[in-house]
Backbone as CSV, one residue per row, in Angstrom:
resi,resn,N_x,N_y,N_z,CA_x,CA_y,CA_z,C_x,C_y,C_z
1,UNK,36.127,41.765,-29.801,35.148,41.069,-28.957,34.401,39.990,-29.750
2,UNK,34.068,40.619,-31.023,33.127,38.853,-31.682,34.189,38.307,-32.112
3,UNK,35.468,38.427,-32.567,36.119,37.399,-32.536,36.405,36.164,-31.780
4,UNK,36.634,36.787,-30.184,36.453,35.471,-28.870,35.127,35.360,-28.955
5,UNK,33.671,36.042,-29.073,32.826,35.205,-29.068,32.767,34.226,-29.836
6,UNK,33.226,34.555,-31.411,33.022,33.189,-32.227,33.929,32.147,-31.765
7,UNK,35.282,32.589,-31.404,36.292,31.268,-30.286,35.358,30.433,-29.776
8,UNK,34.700,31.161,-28.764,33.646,30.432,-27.618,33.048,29.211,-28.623
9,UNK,32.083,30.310,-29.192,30.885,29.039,-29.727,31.670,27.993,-30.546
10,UNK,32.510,28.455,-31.389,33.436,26.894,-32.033,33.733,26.111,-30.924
11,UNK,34.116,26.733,-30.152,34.918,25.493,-28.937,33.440,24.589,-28.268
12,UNK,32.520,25.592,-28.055,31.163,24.574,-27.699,30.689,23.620,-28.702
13,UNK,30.691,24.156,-29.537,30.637,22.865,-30.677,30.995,21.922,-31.026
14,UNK,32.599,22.184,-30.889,33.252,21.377,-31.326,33.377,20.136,-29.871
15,UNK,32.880,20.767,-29.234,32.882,19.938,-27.529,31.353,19.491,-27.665
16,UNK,30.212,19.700,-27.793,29.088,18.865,-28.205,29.360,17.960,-29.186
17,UNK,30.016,18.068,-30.168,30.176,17.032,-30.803,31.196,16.217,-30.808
18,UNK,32.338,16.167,-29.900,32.827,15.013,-29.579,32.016,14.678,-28.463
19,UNK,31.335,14.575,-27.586,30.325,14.305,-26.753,29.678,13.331,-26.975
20,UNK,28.885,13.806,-28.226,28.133,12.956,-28.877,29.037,11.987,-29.816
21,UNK,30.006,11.933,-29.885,30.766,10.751,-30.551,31.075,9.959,-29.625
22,UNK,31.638,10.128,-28.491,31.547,9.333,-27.274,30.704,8.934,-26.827
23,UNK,29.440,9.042,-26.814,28.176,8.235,-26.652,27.487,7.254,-27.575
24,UNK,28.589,7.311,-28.402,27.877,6.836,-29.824,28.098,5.034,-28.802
25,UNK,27.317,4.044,-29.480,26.704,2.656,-29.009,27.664,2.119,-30.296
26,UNK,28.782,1.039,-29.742,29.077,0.386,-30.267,29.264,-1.054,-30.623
27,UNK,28.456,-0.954,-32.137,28.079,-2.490,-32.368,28.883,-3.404,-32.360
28,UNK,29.829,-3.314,-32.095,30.669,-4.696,-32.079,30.960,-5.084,-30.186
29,UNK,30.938,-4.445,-29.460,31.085,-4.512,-28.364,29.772,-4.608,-27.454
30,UNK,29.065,-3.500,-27.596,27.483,-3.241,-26.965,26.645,-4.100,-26.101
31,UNK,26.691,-4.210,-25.148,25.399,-5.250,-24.094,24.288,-4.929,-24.981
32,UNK,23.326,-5.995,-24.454,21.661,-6.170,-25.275,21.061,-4.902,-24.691
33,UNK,21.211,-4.550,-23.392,20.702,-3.245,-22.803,21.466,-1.805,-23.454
34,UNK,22.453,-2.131,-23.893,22.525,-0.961,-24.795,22.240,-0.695,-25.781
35,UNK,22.093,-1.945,-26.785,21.233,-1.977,-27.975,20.180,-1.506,-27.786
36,UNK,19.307,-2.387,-26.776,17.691,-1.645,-26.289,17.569,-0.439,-26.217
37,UNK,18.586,0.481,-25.716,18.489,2.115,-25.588,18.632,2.482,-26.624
38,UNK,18.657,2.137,-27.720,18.714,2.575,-29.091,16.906,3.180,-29.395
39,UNK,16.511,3.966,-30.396,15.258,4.139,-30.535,15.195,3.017,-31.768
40,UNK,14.123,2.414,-31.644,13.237,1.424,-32.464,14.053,-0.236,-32.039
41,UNK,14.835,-0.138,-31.332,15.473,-1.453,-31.284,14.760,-1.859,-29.717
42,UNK,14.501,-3.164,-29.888,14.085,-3.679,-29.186,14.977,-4.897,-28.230
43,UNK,14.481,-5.801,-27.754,15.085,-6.548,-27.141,15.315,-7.952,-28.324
44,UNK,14.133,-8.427,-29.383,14.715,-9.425,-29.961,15.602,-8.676,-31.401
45,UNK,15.457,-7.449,-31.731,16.777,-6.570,-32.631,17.845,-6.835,-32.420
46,UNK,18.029,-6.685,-30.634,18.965,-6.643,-29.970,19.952,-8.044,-30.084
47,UNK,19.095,-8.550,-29.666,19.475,-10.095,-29.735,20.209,-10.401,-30.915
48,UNK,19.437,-9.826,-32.282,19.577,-10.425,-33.500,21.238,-10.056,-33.864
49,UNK,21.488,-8.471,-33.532,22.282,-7.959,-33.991,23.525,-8.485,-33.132
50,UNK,23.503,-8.756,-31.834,24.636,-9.830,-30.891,24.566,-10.925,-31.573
51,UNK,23.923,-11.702,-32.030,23.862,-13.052,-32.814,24.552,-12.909,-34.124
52,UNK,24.332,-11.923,-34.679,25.177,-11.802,-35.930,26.451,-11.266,-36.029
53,UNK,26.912,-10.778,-35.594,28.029,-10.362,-34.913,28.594,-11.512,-34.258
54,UNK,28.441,-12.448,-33.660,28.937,-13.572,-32.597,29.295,-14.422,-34.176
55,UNK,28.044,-14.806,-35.171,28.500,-15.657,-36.169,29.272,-15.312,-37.270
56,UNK,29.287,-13.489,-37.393,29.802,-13.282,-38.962,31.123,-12.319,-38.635
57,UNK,31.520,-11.711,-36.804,32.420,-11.471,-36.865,31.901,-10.410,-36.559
58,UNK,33.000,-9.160,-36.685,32.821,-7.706,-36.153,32.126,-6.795,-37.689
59,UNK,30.835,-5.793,-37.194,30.986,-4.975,-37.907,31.876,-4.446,-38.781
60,UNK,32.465,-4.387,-39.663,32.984,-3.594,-40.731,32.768,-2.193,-40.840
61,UNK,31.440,-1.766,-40.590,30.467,-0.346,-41.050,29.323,-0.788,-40.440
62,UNK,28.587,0.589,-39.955,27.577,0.811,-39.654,26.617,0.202,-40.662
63,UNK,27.005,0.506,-41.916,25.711,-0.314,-42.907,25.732,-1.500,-42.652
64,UNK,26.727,-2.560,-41.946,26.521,-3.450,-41.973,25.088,-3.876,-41.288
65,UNK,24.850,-3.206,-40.843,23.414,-3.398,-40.087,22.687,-4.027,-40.921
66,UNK,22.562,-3.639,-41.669,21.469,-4.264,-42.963,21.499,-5.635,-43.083
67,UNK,22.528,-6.194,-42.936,22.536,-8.135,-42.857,21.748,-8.566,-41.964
68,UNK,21.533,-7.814,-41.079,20.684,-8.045,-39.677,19.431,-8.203,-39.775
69,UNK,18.800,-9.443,-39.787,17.578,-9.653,-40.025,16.400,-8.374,-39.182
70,UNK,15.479,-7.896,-40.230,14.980,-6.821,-39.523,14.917,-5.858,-39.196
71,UNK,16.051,-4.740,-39.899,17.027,-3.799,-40.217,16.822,-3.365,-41.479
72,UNK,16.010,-2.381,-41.743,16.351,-1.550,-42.774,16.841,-0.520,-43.138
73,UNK,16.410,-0.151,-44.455,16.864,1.496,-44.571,16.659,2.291,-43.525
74,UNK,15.528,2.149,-43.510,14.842,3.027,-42.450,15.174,3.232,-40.977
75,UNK,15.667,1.753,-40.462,16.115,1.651,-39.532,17.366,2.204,-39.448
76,UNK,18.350,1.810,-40.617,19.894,2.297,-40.384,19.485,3.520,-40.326
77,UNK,18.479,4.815,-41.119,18.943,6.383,-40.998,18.943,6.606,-39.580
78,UNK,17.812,5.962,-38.776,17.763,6.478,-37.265,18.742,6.322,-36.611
79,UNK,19.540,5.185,-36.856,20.319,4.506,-35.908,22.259,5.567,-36.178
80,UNK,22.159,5.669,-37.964,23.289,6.172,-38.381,24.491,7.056,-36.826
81,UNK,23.489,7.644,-37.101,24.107,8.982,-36.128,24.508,8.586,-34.743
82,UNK,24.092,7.486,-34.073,23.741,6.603,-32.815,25.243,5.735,-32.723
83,UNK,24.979,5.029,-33.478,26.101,3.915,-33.629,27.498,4.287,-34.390
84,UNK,28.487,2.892,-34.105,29.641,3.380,-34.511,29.875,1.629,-34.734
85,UNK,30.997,1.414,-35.575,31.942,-0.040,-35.895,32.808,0.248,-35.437
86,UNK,33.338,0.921,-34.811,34.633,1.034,-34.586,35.314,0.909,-33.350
């Protein structure tokens, strides 16, 4: 019996977290309104990060964020988990 229970809960897990990989916001593609649903990003973030992307090309990595005027450390940890380049 705890053997299929532990089945269960791996399989919920492992199903919350592709979930949450599928929701992940991706920067190379992303409307400004999806940027905005980001926490701490705003509408001119938003902007910034479509603007840089339009001039320097596609994300590479999530760190690329950091070129992004206005974007820091601080900003990438929140965002890490959120976003995707890919």
């Amino acid at each position: 019996l705890s053997t299929s229970v532990n089945f269960a809960i791996a399989d919920t897990v492992k199903r919350n977290i592709s979930e949450k990989q599928m929701t992940k916001v991706n920067l190379n593609t992303a409307s400004l309104e999806q940027l905005v649903s980001l926490p701490g990003v705003g509408k001119k973030k938003a902007a910034a990060i479509i603007e840089y992307r339009t001039k320097n090309g596609k994300f590479k990595s999530v760190e690329d964020l950091m070129n992004v005027k206005g974007v820091g450390k601080k900003m990438l940890e929140k965002l890490k988990e959120q976003v995707t380049a890919g």
